[in-house]
C-alpha positions as CSV (number, residue, x, y, z in Angstrom):
1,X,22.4,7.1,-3.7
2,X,22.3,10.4,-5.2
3,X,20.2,9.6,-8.5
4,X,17.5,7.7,-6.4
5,X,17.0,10.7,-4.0
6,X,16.7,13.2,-6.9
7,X,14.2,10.5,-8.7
8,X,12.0,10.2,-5.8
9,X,12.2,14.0,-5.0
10,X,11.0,14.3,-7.9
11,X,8.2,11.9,-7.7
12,X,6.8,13.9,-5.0
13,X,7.2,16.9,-6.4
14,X,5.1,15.6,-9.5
15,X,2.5,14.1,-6.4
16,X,2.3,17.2,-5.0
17,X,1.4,19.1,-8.4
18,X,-0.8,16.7,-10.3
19,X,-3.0,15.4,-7.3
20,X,-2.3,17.4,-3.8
21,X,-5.5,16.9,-2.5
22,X,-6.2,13.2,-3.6
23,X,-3.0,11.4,-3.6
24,X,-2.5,9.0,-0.2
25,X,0.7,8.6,1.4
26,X,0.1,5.1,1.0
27,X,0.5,6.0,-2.9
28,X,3.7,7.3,-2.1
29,X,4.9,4.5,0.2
30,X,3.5,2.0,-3.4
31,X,5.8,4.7,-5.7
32,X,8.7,4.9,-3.1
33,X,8.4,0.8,-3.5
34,X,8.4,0.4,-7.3
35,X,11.1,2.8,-7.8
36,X,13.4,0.7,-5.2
37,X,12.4,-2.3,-7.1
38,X,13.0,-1.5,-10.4
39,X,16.0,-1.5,-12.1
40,X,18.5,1.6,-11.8
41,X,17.2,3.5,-14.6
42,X,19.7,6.3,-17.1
43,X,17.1,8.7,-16.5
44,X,14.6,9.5,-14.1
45,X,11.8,10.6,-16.7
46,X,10.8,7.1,-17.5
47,X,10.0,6.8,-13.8
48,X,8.0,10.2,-13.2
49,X,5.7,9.3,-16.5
50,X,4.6,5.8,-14.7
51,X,4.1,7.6,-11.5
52,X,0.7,9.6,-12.7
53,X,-1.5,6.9,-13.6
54,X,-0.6,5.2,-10.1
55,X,-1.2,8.4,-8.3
56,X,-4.7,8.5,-10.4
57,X,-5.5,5.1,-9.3
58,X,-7.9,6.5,-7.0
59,X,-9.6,9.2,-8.7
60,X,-10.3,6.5,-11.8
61,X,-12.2,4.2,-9.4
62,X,-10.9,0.5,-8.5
63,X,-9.2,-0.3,-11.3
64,X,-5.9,-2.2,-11.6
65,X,-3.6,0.9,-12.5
66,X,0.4,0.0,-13.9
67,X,-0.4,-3.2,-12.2
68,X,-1.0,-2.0,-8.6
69,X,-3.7,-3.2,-6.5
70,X,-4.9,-1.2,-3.2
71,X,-6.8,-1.7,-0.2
72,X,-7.3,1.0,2.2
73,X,-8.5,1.0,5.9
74,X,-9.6,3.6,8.1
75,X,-10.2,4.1,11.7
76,X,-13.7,3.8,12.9
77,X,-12.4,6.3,15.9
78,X,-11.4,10.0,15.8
79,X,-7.9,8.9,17.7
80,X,-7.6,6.3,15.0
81,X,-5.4,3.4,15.4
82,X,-1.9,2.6,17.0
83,X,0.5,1.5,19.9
84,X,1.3,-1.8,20.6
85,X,-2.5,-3.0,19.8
86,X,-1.6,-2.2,15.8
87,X,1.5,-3.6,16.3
88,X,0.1,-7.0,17.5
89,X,-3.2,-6.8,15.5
90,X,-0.2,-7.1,12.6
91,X,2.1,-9.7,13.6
92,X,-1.3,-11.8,13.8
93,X,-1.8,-11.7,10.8
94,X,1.1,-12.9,9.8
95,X,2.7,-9.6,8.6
96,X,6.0,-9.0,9.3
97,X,8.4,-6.1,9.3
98,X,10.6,-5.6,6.9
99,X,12.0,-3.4,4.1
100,X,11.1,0.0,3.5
101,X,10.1,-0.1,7.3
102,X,6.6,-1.5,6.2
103,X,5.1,-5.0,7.0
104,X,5.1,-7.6,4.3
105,X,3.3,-10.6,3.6
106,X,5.9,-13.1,2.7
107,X,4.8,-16.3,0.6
108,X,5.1,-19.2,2.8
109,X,6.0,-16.3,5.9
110,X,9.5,-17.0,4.9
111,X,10.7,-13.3,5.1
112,X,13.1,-14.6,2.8
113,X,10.9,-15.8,0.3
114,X,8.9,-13.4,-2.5
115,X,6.2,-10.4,-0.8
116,X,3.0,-11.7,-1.9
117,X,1.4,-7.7,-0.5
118,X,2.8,-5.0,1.3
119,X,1.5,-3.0,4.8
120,X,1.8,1.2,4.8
121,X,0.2,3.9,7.2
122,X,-1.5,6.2,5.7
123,X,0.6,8.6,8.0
124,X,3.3,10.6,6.1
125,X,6.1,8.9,5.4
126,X,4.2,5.9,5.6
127,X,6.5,3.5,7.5
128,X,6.7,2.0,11.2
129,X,8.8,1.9,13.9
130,X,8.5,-1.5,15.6
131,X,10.5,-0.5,18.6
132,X,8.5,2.9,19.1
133,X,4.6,1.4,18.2
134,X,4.0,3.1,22.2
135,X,4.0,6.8,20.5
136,X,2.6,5.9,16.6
137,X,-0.6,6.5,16.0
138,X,-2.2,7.0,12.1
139,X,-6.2,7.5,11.0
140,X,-5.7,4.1,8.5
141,X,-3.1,1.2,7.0
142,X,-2.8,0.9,2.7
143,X,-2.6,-2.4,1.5
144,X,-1.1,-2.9,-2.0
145,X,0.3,-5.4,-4.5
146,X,2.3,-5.5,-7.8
147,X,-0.3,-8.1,-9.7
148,X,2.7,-8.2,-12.6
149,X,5.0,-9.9,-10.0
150,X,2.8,-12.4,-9.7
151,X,1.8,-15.8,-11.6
152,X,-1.5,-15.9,-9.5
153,X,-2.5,-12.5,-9.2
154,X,-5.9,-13.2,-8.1
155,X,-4.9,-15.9,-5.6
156,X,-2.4,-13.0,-4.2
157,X,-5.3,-10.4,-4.1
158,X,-7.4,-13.0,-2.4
159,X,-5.3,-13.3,0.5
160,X,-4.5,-9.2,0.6
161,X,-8.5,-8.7,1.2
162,X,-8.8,-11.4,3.9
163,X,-6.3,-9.9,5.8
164,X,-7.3,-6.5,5.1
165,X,-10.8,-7.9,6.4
166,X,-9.5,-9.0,9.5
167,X,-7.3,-5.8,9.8
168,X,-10.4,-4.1,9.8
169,X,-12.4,-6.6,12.3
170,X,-9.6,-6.4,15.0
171,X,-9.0,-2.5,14.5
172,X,-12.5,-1.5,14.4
173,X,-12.0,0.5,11.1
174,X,-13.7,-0.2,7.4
175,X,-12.2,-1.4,4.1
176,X,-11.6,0.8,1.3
177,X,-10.9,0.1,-2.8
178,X,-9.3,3.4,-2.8
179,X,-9.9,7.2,-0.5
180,X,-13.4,7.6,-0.8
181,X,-15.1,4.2,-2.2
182,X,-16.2,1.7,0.6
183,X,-15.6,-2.3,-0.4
184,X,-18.2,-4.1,-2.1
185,X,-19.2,-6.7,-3.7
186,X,-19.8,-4.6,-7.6
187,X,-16.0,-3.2,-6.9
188,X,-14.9,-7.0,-6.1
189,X,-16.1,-8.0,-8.8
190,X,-14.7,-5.7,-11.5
191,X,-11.0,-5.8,-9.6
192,X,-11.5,-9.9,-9.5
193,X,-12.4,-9.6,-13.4
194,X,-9.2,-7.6,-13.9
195,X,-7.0,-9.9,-12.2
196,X,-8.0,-13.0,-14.5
């Protein structure tokens, strides 16, 4: 609809002035999400103020910002990582594709059933192509969760990072809290403490 295209123009236009160099595409695929998930709204300007302290998510560090929760991974090669070897590397891990042309993690793999996490590339606009994997090729995949949809959030983030773990053992590539902080154990921990 109309409304939704000007709100999420407008999104971008806000993620292009606030944060050009810093803010992912996966970001935008998470904002392009929430806005699609929320309720339609009167006005767009409730939307646009949550959008900034998503988009600064990664500049604050790995904490849980508007309740969003992101793992990023990133080729280990130059070429990066694509065709029909991402594509499979996915549907092993039980990811499936689905709406907003991203893969999902569905509770219980009943694509039916609630997304526990969701799958970007980090490619702009962030989405796949199942049918043309042959030709797609991005440097890194966003993994990212809404911990206020869930009752368990920990549980949920839990099973984000052991896929994104064996994302990054079958893609060759390394696992990221957000663009430029590497996964361990001290960023875990504060994320885990957050998600009590």
């Amino acid at each position: 609809s109309e409304p939704e295209d000007d709100i999420v123009g407008e999104v971008r236009s806000v993620g292009r002035e606030t944060s050009r160099e810093t803010a992912s595409v996966g970001e935008q695929a998470i904002l392009q999400e929430e806005i699609a998930l929320a309720e339609p709204a009167v006005e767009p300007t409730p939307v646009v103020e949550t959008v900034q302290p998503v988009q600064q998510a990664a500049q604050l560090g790995p904490l849980v910002q508007e309740g969003f929760v992101m793992l990023h991974l990133k080729s280990s090669y130059e070429e990066g990582m694509g065709g029909y070897t991402l594509l499979q590397t996915l549907l092993a891990n039980h990811l499936q594709f689905g709406a907003k042309q991203f893969f999902h993690c569905y509770e219980n793999n009943n694509p039916k059933a609630k997304v526990l996490f969701s799958v970007s590339s980090d490619e702009a606009p962030g989405t796949f192509n199942p049918t043309a994997m042959r030709d797609f090729n991005c440097q890194g995949l966003m993994l990212f969760m809404n911990a206020e949809h869930h009752k368990q959030p920990l549980r949920v983030f839990e099973a984000m990072l052991d896929t994104a773990e064996s994302l990054a053992e079958a893609l060759d590539a390394d696992v990221f809290i957000n663009q430029d902080q590497p996964c361990d154990e001290a960023h875990l921990a504060q994320l885990r403490s957050e998600l009590k």
